[in-house]
N, CA, C and O atoms as CSV, one atom per row, in Angstrom:
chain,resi,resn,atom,element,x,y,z
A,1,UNK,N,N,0.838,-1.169,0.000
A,1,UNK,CA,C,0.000,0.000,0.000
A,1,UNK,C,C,0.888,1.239,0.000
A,1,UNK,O,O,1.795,1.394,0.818
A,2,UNK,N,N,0.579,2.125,-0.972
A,2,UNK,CA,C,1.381,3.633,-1.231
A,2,UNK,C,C,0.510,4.649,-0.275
A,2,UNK,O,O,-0.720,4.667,-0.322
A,3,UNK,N,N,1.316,5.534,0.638
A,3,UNK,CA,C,0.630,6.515,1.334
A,3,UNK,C,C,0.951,7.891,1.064
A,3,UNK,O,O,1.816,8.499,1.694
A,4,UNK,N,N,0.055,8.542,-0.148
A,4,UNK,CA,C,0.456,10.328,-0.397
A,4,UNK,C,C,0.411,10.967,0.687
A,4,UNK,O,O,-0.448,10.821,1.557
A,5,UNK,N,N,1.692,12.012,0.718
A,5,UNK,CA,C,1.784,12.845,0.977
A,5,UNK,C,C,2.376,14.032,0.813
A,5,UNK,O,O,3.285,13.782,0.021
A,6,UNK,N,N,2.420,15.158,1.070
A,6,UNK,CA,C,2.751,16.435,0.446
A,6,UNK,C,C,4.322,16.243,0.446
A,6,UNK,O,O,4.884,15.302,1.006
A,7,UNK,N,N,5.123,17.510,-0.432
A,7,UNK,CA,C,6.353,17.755,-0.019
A,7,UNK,C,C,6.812,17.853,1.415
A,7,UNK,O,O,6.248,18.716,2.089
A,8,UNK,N,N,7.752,17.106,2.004
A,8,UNK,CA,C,8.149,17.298,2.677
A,8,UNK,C,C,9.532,17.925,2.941
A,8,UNK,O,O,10.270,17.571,3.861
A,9,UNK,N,N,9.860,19.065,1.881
A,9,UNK,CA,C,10.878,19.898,2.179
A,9,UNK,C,C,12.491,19.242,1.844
A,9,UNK,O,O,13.521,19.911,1.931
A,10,UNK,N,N,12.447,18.211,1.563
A,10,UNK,CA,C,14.248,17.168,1.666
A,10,UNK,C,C,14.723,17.763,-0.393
A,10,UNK,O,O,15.804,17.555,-0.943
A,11,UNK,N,N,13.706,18.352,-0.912
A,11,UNK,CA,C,14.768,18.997,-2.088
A,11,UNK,C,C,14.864,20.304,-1.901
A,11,UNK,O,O,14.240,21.096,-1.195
A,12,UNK,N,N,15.730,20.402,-2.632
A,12,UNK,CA,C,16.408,21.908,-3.035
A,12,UNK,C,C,15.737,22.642,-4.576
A,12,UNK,O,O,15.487,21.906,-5.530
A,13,UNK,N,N,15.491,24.210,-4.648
A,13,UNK,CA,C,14.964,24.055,-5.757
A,13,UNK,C,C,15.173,23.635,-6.649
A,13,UNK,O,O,14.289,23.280,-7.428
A,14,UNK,N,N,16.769,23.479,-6.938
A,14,UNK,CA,C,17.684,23.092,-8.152
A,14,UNK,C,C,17.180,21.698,-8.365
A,14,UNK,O,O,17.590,21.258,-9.439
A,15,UNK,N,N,16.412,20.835,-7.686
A,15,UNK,CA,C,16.417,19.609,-7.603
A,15,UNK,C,C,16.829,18.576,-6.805
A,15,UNK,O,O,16.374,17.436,-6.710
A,16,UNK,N,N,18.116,19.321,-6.012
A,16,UNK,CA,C,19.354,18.274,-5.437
A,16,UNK,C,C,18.738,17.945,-4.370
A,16,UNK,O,O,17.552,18.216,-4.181
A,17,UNK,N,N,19.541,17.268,-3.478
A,17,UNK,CA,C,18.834,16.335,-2.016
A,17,UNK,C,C,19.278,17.840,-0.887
A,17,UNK,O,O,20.419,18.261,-1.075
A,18,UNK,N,N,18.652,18.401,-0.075
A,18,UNK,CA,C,19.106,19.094,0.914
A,18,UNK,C,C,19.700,17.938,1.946
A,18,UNK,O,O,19.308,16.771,1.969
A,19,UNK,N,N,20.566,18.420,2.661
A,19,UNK,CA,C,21.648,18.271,3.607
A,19,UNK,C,C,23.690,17.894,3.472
A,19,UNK,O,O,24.509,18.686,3.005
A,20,UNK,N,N,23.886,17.007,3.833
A,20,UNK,CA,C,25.502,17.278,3.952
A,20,UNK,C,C,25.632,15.720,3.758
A,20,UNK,O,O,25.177,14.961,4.613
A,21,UNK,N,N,26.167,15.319,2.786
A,21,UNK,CA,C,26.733,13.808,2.111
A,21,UNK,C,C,27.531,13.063,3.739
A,21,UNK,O,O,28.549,13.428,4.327
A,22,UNK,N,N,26.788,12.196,3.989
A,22,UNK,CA,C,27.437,11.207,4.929
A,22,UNK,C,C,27.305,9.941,4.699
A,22,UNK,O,O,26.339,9.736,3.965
A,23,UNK,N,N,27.986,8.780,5.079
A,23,UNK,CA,C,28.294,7.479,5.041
A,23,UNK,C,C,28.667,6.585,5.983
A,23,UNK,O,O,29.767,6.478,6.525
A,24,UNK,N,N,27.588,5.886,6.162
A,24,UNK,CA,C,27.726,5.179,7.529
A,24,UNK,C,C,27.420,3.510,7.730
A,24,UNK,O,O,26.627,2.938,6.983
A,25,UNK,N,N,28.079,2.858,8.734
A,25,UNK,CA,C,27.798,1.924,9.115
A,25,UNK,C,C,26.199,2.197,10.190
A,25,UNK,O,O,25.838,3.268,10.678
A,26,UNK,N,N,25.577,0.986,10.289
A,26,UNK,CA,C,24.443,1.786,11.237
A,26,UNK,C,C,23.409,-0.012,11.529
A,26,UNK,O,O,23.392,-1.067,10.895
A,27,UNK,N,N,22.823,0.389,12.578
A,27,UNK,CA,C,22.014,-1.003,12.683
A,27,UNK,C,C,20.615,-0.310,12.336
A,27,UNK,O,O,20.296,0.879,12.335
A,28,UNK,N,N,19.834,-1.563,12.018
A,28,UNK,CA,C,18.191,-1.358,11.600
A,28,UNK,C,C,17.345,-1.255,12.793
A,28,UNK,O,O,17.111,-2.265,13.457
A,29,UNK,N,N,16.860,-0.086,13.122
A,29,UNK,CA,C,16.115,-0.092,14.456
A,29,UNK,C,C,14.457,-0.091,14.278
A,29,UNK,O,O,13.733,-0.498,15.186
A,30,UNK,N,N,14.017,0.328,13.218
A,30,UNK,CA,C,12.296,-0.085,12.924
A,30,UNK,C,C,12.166,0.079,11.763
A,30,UNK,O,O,12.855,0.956,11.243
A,31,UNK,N,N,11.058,-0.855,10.776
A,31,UNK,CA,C,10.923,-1.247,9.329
A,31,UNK,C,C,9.569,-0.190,9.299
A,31,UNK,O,O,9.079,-0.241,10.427
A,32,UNK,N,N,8.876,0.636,8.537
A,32,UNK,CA,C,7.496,0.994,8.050
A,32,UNK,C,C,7.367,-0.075,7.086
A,32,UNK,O,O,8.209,-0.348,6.230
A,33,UNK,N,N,6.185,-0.708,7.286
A,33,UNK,CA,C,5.117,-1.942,6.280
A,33,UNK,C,C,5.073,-1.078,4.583
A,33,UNK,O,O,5.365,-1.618,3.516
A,34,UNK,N,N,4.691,0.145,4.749
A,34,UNK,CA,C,4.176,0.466,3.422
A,34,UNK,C,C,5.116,1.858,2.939
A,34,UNK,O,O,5.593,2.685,3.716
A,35,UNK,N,N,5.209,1.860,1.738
A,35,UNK,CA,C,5.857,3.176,0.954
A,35,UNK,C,C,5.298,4.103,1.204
A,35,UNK,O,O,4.112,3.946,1.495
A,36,UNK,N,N,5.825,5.417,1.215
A,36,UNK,CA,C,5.131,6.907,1.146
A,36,UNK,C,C,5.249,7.451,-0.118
A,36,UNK,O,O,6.299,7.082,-0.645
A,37,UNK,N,N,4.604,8.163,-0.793
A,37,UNK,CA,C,4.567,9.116,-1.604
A,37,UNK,C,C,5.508,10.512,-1.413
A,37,UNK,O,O,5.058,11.374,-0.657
A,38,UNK,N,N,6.390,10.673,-1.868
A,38,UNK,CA,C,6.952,12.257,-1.755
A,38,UNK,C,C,7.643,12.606,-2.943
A,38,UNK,O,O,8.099,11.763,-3.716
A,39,UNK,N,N,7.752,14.160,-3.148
A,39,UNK,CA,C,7.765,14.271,-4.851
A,39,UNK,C,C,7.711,13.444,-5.777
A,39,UNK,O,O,8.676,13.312,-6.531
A,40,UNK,N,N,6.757,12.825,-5.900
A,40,UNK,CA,C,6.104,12.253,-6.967
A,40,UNK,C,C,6.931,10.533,-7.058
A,40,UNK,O,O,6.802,9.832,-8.062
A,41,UNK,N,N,7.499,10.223,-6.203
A,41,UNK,CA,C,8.673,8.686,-6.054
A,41,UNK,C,C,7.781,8.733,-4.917
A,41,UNK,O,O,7.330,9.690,-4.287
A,42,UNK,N,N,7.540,6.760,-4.724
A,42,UNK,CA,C,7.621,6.293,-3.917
A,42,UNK,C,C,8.859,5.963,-2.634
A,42,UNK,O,O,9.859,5.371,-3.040
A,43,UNK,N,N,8.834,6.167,-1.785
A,43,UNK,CA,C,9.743,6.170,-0.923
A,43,UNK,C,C,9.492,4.900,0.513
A,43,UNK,O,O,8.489,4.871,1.226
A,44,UNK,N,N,10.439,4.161,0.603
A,44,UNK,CA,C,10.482,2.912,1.647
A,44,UNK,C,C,11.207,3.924,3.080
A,44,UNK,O,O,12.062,4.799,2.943
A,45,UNK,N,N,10.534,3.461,4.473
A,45,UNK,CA,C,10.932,3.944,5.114
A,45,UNK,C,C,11.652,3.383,6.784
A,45,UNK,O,O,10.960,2.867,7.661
A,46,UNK,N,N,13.054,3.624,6.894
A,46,UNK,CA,C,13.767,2.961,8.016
A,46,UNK,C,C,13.658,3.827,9.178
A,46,UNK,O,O,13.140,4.942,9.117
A,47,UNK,N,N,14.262,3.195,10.493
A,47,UNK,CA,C,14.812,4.110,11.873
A,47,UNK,C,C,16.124,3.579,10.877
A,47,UNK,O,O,16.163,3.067,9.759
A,48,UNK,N,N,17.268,4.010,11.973
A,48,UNK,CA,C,18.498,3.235,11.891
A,48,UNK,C,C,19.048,3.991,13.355
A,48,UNK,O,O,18.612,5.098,13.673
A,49,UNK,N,N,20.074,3.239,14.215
A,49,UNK,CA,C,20.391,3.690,14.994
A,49,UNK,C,C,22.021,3.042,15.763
A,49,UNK,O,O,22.041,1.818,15.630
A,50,UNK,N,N,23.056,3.468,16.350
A,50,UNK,CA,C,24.320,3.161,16.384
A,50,UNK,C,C,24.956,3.222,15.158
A,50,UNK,O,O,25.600,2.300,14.656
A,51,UNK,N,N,24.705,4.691,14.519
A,51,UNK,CA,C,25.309,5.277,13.469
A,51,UNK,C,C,27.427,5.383,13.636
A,51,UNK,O,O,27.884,5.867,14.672
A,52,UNK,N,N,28.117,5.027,12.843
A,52,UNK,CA,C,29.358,5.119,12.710
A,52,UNK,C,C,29.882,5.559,11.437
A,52,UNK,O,O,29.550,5.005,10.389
A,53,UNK,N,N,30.826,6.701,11.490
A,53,UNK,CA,C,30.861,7.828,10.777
A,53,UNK,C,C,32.022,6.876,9.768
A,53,UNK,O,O,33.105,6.483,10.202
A,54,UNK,N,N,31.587,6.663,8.564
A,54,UNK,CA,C,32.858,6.186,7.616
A,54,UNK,C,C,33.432,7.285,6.679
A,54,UNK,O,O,34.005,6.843,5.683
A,55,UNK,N,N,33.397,8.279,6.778
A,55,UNK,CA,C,33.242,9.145,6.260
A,55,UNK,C,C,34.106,10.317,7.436
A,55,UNK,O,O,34.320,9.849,8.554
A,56,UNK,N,N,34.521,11.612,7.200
A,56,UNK,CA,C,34.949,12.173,8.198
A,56,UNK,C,C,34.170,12.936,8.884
A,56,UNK,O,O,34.687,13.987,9.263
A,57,UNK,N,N,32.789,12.701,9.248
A,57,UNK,CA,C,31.661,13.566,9.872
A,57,UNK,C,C,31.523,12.260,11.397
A,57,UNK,O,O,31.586,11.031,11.402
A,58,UNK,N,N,31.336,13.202,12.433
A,58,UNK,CA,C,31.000,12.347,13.484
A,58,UNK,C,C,30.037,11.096,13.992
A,58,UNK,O,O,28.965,10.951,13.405
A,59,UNK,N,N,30.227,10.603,14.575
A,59,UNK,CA,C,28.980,9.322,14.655
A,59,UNK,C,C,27.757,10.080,15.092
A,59,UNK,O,O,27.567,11.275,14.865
A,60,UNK,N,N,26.915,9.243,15.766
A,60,UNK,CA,C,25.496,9.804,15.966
A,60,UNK,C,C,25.117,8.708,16.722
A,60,UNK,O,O,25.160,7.596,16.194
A,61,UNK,N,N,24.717,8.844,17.980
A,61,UNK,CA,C,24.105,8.070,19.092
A,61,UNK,C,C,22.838,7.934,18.866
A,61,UNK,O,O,22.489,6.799,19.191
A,62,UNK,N,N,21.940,8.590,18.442
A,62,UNK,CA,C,20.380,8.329,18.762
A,62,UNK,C,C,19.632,7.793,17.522
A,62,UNK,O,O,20.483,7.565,16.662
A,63,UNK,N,N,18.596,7.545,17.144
A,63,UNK,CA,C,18.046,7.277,15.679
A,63,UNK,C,C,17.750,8.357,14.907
A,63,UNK,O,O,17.359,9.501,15.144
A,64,UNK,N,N,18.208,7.320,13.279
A,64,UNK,CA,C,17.763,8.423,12.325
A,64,UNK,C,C,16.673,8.001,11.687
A,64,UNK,O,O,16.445,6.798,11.561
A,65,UNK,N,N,15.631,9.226,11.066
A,65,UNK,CA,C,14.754,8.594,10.097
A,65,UNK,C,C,15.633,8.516,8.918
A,65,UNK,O,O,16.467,9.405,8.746
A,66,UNK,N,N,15.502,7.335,7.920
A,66,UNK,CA,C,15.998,7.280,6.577
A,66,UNK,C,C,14.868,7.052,5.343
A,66,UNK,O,O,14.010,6.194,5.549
A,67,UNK,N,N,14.849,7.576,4.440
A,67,UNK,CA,C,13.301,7.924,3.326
A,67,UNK,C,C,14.327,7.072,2.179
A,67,UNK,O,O,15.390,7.649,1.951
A,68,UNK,N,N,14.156,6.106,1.639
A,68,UNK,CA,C,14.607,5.223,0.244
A,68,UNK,C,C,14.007,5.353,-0.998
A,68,UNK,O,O,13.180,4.507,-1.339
A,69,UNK,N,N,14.286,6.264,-1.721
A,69,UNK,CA,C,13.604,6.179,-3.241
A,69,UNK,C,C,13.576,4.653,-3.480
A,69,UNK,O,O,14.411,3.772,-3.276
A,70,UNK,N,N,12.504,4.650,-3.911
A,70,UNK,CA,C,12.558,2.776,-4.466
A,70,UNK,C,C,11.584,3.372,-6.120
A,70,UNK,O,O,11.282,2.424,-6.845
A,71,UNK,N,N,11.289,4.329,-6.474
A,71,UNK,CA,C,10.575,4.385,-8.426
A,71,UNK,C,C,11.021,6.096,-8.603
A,71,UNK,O,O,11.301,6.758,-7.604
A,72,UNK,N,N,11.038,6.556,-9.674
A,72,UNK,CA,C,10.830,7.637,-10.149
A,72,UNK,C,C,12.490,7.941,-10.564
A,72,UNK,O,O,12.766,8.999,-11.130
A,73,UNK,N,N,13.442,7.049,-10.276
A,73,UNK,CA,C,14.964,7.422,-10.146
A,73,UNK,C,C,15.424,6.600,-9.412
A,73,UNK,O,O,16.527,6.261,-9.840
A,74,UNK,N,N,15.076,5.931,-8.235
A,74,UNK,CA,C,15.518,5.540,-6.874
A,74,UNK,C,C,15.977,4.172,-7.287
A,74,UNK,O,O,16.391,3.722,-8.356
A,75,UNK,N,N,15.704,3.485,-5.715
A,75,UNK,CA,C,16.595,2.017,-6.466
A,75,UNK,C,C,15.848,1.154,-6.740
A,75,UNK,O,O,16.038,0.036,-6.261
A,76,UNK,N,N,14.854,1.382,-7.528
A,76,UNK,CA,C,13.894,-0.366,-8.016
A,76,UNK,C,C,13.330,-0.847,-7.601
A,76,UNK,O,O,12.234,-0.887,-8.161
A,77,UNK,N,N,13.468,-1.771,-6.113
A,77,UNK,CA,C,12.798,-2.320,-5.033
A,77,UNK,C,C,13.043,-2.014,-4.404
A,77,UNK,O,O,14.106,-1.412,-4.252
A,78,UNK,N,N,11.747,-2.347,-3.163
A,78,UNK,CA,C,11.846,-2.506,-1.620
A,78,UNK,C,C,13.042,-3.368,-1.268
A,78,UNK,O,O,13.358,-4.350,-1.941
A,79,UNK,N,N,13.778,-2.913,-0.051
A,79,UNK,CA,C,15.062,-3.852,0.852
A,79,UNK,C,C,14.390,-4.654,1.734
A,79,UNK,O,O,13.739,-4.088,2.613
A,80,UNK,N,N,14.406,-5.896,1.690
A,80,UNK,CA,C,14.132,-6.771,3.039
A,80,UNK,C,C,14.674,-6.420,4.107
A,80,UNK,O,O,15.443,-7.107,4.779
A,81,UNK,N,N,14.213,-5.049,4.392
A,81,UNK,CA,C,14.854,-4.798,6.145
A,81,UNK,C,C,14.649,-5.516,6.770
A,81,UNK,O,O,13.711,-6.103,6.231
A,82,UNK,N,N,14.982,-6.256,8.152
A,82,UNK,CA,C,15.000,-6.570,9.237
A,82,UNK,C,C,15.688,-6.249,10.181
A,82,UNK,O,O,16.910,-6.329,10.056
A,83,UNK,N,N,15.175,-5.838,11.278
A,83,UNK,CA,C,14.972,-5.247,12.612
A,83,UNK,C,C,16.478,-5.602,13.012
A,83,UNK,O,O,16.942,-6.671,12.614
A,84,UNK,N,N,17.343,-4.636,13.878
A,84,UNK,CA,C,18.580,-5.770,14.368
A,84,UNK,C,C,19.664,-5.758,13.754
A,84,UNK,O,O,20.716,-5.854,14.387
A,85,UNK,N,N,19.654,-5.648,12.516
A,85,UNK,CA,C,20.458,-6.248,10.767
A,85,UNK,C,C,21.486,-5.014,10.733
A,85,UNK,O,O,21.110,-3.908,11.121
A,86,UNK,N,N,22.615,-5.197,10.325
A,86,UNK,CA,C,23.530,-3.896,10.098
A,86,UNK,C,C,23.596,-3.686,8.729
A,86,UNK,O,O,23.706,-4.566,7.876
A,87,UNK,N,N,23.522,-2.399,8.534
A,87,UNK,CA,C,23.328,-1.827,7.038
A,87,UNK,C,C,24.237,-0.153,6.954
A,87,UNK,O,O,24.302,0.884,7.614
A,88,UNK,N,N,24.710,-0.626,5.933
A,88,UNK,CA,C,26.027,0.582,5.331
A,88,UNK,C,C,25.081,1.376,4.249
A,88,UNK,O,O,24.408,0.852,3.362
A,89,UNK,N,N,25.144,2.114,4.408
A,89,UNK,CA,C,24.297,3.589,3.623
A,89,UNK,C,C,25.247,4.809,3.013
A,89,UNK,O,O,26.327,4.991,3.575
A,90,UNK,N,N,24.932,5.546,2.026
A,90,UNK,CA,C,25.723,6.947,2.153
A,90,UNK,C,C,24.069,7.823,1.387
A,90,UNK,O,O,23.396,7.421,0.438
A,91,UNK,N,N,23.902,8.799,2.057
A,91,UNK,CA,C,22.883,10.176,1.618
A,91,UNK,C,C,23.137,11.243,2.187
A,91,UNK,O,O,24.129,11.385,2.903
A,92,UNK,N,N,22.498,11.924,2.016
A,92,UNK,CA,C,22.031,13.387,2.421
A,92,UNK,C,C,21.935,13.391,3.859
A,92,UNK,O,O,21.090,12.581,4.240
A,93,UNK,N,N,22.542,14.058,4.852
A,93,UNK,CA,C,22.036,14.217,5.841
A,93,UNK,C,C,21.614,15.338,6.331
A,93,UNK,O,O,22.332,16.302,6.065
A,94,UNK,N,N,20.161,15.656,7.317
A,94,UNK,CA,C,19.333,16.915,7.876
A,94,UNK,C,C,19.047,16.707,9.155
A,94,UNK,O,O,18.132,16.116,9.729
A,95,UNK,N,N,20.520,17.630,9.701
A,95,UNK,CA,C,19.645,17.673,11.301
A,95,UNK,C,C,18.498,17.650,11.663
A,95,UNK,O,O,17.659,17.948,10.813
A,96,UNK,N,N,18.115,17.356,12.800
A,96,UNK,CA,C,16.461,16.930,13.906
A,96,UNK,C,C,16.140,18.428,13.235
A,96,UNK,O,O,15.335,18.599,12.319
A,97,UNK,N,N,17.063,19.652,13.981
A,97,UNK,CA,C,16.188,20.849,13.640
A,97,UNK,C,C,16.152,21.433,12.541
A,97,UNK,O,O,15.472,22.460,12.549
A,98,UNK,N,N,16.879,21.025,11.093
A,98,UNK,CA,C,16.845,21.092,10.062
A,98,UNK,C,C,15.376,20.667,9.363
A,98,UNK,O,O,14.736,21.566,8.817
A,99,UNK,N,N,14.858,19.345,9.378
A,99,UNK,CA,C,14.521,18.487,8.971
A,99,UNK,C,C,12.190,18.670,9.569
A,99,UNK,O,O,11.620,18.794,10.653
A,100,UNK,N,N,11.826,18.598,8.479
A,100,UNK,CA,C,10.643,18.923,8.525
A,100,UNK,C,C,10.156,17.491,9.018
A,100,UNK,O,O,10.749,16.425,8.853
A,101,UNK,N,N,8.611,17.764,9.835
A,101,UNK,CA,C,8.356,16.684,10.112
A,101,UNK,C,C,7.684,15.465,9.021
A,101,UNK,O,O,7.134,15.978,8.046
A,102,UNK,N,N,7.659,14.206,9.048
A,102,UNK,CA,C,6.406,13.767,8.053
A,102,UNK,C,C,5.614,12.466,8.840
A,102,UNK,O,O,5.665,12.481,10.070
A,103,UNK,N,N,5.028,11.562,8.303
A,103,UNK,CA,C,4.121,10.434,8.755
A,103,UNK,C,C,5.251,9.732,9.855
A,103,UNK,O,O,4.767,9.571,10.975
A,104,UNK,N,N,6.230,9.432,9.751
A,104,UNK,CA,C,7.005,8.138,10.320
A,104,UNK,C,C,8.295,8.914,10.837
A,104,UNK,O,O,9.199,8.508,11.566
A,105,UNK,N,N,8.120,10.061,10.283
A,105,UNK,CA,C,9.018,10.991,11.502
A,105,UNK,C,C,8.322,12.655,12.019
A,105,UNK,O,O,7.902,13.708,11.539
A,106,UNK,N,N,8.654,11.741,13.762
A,106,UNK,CA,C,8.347,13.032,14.111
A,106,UNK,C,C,9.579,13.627,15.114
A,106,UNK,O,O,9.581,13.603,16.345
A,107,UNK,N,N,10.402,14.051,14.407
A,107,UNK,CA,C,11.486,15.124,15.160
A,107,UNK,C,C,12.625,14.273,15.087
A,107,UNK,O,O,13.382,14.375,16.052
A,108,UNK,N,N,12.930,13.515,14.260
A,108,UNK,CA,C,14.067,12.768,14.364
A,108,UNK,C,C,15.239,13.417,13.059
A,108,UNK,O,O,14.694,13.953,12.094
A,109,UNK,N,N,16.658,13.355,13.067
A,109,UNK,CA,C,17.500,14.112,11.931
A,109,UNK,C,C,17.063,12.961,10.450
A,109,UNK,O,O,16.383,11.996,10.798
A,110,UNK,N,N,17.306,13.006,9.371
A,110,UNK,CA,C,16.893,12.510,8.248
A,110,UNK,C,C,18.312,12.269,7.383
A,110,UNK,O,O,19.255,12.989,7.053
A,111,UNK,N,N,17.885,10.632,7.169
A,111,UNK,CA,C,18.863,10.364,5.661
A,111,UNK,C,C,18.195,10.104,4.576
A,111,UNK,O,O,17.332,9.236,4.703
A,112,UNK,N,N,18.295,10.494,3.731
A,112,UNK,CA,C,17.649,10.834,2.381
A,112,UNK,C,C,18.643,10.699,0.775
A,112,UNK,O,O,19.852,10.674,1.009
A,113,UNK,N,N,18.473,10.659,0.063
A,113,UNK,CA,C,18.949,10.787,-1.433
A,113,UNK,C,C,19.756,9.655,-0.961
A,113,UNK,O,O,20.876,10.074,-0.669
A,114,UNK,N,N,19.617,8.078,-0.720
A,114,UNK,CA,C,20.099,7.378,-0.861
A,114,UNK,C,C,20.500,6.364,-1.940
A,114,UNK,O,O,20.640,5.146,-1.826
A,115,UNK,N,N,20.646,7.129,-2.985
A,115,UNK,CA,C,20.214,6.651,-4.327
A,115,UNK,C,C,21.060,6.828,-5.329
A,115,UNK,O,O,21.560,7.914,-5.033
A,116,UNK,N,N,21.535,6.501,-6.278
A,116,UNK,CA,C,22.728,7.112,-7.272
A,116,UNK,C,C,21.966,8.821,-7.735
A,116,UNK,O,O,20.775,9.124,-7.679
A,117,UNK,N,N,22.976,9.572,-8.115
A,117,UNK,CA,C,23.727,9.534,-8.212
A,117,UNK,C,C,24.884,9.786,-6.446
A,117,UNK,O,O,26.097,9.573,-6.452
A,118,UNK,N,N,24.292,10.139,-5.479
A,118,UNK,CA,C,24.607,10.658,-4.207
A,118,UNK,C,C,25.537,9.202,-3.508
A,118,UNK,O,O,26.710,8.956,-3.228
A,119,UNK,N,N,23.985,8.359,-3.439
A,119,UNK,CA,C,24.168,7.628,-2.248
A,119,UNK,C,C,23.631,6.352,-2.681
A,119,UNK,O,O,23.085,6.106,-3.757
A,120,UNK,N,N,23.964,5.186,-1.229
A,120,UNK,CA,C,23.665,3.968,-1.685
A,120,UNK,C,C,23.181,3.320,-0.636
A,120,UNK,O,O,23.449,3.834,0.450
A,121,UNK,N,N,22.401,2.122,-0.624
A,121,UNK,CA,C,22.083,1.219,0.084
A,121,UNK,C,C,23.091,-0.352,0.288
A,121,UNK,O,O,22.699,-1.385,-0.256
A,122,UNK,N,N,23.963,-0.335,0.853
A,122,UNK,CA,C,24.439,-2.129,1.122
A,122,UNK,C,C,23.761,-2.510,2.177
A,122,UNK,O,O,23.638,-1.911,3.245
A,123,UNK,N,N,23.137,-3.954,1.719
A,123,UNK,CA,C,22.365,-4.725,2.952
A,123,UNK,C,C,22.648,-6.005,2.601
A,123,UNK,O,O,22.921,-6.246,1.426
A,124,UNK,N,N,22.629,-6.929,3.475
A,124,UNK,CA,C,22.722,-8.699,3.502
A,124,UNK,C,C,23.749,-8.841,2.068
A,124,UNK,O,O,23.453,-9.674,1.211
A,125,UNK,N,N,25.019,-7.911,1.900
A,125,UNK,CA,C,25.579,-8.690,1.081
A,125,UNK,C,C,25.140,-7.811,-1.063
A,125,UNK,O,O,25.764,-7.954,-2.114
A,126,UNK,N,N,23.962,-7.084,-0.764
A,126,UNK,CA,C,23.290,-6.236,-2.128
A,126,UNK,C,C,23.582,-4.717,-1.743
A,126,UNK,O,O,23.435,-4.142,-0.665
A,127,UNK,N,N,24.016,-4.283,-2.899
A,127,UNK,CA,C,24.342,-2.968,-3.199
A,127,UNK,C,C,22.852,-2.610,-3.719
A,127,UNK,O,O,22.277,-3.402,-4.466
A,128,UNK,N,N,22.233,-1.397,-3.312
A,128,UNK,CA,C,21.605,-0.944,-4.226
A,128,UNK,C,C,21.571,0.480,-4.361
A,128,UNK,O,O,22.041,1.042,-3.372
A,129,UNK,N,N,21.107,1.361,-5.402
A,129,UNK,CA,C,21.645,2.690,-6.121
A,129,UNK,C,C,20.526,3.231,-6.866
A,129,UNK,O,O,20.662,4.264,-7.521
C-alpha cells in the first residue's frame, strides 16, 4: 500500500537532495510496512540507529529517520529490512532541527537521497543505487 503525501521539504529548488553527504555503518532499528509518496517517487521507510561515521563527519548516538527512493529514479525495489540487521548507507544528511516533520518521523534528523547519483544502500551482502 502507497501513502500520499505532500512535499516534505528534503529537495532543493535546483532539484538536489538538501543536507551534507554522509556514510555510515548503522544497525536497523524499525521497518514501516508500506511506501510513502513524496515528490512524486515512492519512498520505503527505516529508523536506523548506532550510526558510525565512515566518512569524516561524526557518529550519531540516537536514531535516524531514513526515506529510500525505491521508483521515479531511486533504487527499483523494496530492501528486506530486518529489525537488528547492520546496514552501510551513504545520503544526504538533515539535522532533527533542520529536517521537517512527516508520517514516520516526528522530530528525528533525516537520511535521504540514498540513491545514485549521491548515495547507496548495502544490505545482507546487495548494493543498491
Amino acid at each position: 500500500m502507497t501513502h500520499h503525501h505532500p512535499d516534505i521539504g528534503l529537495r532543493l529548488p535546483d532539484g538536489g537532495g538538501k543536507g551534507i553527504t554522509r556514510r555510515v555503518t548503522a544497525t536497523v532499528s524499525r521497518v514501516f510496512p508500506d511506501r510513502y509518496d513524496h515528490d512524486g517517487a515512492e519512498h520505503q521507510h527505516i529508523w536506523i540507529d548506532d550510526l558510525k561515521a565512515l566518512d569524516d563527519g561524526p557518529p550519531y548516538d540516537g536514531e535516524v529517520f531514513v526515506a529510500i527512493r525505491v521508483t521515479e529514479g531511486g533504487i527499483g525495489q523494496d530492501i528486506p529490512f530486518q529489525v537488528d540487521m547492520p546496514v552501510e548507507m551513504q545520503g544526504k544528511f538533515i539535522p532533527a532541527d533542520e529536517a521537517y516533520p512527516g508520517p514516520d518521523n516526528q522530530g528525528l534528523p533525516v537520511l535521504h537521497f540514498t540513491h545514485a547519483p549521491v548515495g547507496f544502500v548495502e544490505y545482507e551482502g546487495e548494493t543498491y543505487e
